[in-house]
C-alpha positions as a Python dict, from the first residue, in 0.01 Angstrom:
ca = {
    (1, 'X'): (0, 0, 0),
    (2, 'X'): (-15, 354, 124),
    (3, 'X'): (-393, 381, 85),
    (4, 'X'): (-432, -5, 241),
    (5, 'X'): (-252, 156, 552),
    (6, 'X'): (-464, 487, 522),
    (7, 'X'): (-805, 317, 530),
    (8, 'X'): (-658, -20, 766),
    (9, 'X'): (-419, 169, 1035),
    (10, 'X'): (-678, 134, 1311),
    (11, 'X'): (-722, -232, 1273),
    (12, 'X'): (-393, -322, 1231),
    (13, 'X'): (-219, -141, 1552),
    (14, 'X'): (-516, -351, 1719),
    (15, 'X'): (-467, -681, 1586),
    (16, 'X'): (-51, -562, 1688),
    (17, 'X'): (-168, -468, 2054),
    (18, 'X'): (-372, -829, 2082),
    (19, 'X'): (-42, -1015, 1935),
    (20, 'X'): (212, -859, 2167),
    (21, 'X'): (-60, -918, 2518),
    (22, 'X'): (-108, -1298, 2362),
    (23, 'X'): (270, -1346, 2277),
    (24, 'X'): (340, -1164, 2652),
    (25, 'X'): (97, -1419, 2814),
    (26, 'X'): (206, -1698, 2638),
    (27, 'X'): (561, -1693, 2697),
    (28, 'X'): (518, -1562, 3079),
    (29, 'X'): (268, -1711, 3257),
    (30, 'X'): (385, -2081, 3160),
    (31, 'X'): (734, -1964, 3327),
    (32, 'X'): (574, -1804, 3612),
    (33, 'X'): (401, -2168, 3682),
    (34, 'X'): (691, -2317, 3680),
    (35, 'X'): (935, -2108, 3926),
    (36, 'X'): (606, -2087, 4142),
    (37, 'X'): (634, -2484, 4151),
    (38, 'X'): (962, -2548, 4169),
    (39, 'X'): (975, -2267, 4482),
    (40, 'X'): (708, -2493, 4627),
    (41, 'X'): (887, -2826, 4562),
    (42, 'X'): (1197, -2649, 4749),
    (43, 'X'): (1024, -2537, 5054),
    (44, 'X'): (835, -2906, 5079),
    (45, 'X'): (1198, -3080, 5051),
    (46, 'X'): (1333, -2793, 5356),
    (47, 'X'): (992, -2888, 5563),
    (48, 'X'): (1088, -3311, 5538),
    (49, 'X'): (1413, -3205, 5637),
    (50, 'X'): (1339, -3042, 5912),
    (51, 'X'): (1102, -3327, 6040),
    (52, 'X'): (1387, -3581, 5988),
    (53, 'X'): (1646, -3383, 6180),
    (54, 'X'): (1337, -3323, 6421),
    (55, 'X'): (1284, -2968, 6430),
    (56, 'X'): (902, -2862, 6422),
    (57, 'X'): (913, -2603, 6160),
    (58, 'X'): (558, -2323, 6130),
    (59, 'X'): (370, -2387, 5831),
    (60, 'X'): (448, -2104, 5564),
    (61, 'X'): (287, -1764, 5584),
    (62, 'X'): (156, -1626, 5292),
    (63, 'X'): (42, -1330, 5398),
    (64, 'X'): (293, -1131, 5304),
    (65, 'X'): (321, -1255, 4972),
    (66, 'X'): (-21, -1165, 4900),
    (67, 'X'): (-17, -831, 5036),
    (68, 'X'): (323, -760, 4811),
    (69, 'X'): (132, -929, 4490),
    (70, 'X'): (-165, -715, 4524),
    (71, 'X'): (44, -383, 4546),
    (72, 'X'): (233, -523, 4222),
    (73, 'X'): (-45, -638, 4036),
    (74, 'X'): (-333, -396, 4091),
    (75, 'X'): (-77, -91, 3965),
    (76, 'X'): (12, -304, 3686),
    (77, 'X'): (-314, -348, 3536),
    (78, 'X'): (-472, -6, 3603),
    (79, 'X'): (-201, 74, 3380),
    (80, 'X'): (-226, -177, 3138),
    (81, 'X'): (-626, -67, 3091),
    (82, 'X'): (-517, 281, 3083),
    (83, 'X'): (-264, 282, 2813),
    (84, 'X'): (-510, 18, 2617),
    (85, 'X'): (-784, 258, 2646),
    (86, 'X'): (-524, 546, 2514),
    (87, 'X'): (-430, 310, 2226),
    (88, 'X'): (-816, 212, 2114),
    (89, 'X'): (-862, 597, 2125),
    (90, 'X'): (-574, 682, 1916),
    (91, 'X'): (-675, 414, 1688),
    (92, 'X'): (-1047, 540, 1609),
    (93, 'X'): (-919, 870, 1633),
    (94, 'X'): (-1205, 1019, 1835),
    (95, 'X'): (-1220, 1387, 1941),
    (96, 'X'): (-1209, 1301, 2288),
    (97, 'X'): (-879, 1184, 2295),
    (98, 'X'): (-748, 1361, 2532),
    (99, 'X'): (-1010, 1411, 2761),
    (100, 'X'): (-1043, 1000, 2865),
    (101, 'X'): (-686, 982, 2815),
    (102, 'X'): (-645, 1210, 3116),
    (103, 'X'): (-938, 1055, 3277),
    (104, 'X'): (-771, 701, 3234),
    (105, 'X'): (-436, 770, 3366),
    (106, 'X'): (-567, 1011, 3625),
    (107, 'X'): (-746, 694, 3735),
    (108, 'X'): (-500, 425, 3732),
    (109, 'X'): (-272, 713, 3912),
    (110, 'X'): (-523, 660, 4220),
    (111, 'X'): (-591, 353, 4182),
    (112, 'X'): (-227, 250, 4195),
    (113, 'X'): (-93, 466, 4462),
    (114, 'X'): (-446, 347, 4726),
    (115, 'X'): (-299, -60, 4580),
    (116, 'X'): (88, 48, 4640),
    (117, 'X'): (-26, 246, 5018),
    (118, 'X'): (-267, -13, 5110),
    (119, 'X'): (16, -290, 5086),
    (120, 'X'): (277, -157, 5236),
    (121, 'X'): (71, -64, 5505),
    (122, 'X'): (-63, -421, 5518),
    (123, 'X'): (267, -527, 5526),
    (124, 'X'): (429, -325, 5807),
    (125, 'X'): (45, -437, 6015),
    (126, 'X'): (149, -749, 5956),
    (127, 'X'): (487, -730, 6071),
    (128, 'X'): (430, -579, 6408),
    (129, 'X'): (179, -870, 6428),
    (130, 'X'): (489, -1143, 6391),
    (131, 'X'): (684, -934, 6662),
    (132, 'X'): (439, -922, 6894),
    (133, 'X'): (418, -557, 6895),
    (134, 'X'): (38, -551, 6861),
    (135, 'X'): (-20, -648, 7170),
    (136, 'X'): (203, -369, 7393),
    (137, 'X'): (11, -118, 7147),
    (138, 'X'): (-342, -270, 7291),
    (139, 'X'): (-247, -201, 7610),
    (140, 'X'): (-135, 114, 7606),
    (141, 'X'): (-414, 254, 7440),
    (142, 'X'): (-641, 114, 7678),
    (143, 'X'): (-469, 295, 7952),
}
């Protein structure tokens, strides 16, 4: 057994590191669906509501919740790559280990804090947009 693990060790923490992203995305994305749905069955019941008691409600603005899901989800799989790119590495035990480890997470590092910056900034653009702030800025810079 010790020589099978020896001469196999690469192969087998990759067929581990494929199990654990299938069993991730199996189990998580099916539950994701369904709280995504069942958030949009919620907010279609409060909109007939609203139009039965009379009350014109604004359609929904996603906006935000695509400028907050991009600074999650770009971080999160820069570092996904990076660490998978560490593990294949570590597997096939190349001399340059090191080297494009640092080079990976160096990488995702920038990648993820321009994601994380560019959000938030999108986010707090997109708030003085719903208070109307944008507008008092125009003018005073044209002055």
């Amino acid at each position: 057994m010790a020589d099978f693990l020896k001469d196999h060790s690469n192969e087998i923490m990759i067929v581990c590191l494929v199990a654990m992203v299938m069993t991730t995305l199996i189990v998580i994305i099916p539950q994701l669906l369904r709280w995504h749905q069942r958030m949009q069955e919620l907010r279609h019941a409060e909109r007939l509501k609203g139009i039965e008691q009379g009350l014109s409600m604004p359609p929904p603005d996603d906006r935000f919740r695509a400028a907050g899901r991009t600074a999650i989800v770009v971080p999160s799989v820069a570092v996904i790559v990076a660490g998978t790119v560490t593990c294949f590495m570590g597997a096939y035990r190349s001399e340059n280990v090191l080297a494009v480890s640092i080079a990976a997470w160096s990488v995702a590092g920038i990648v993820s804090l321009a994601a994380i910056t560019g959000g938030v900034a999108l986010v707090g653009r997109l708030a003085q947009i719903d208070a109307g702030d944008v507008e008092e800025q125009e003018h005073f810079t044209r002055t």
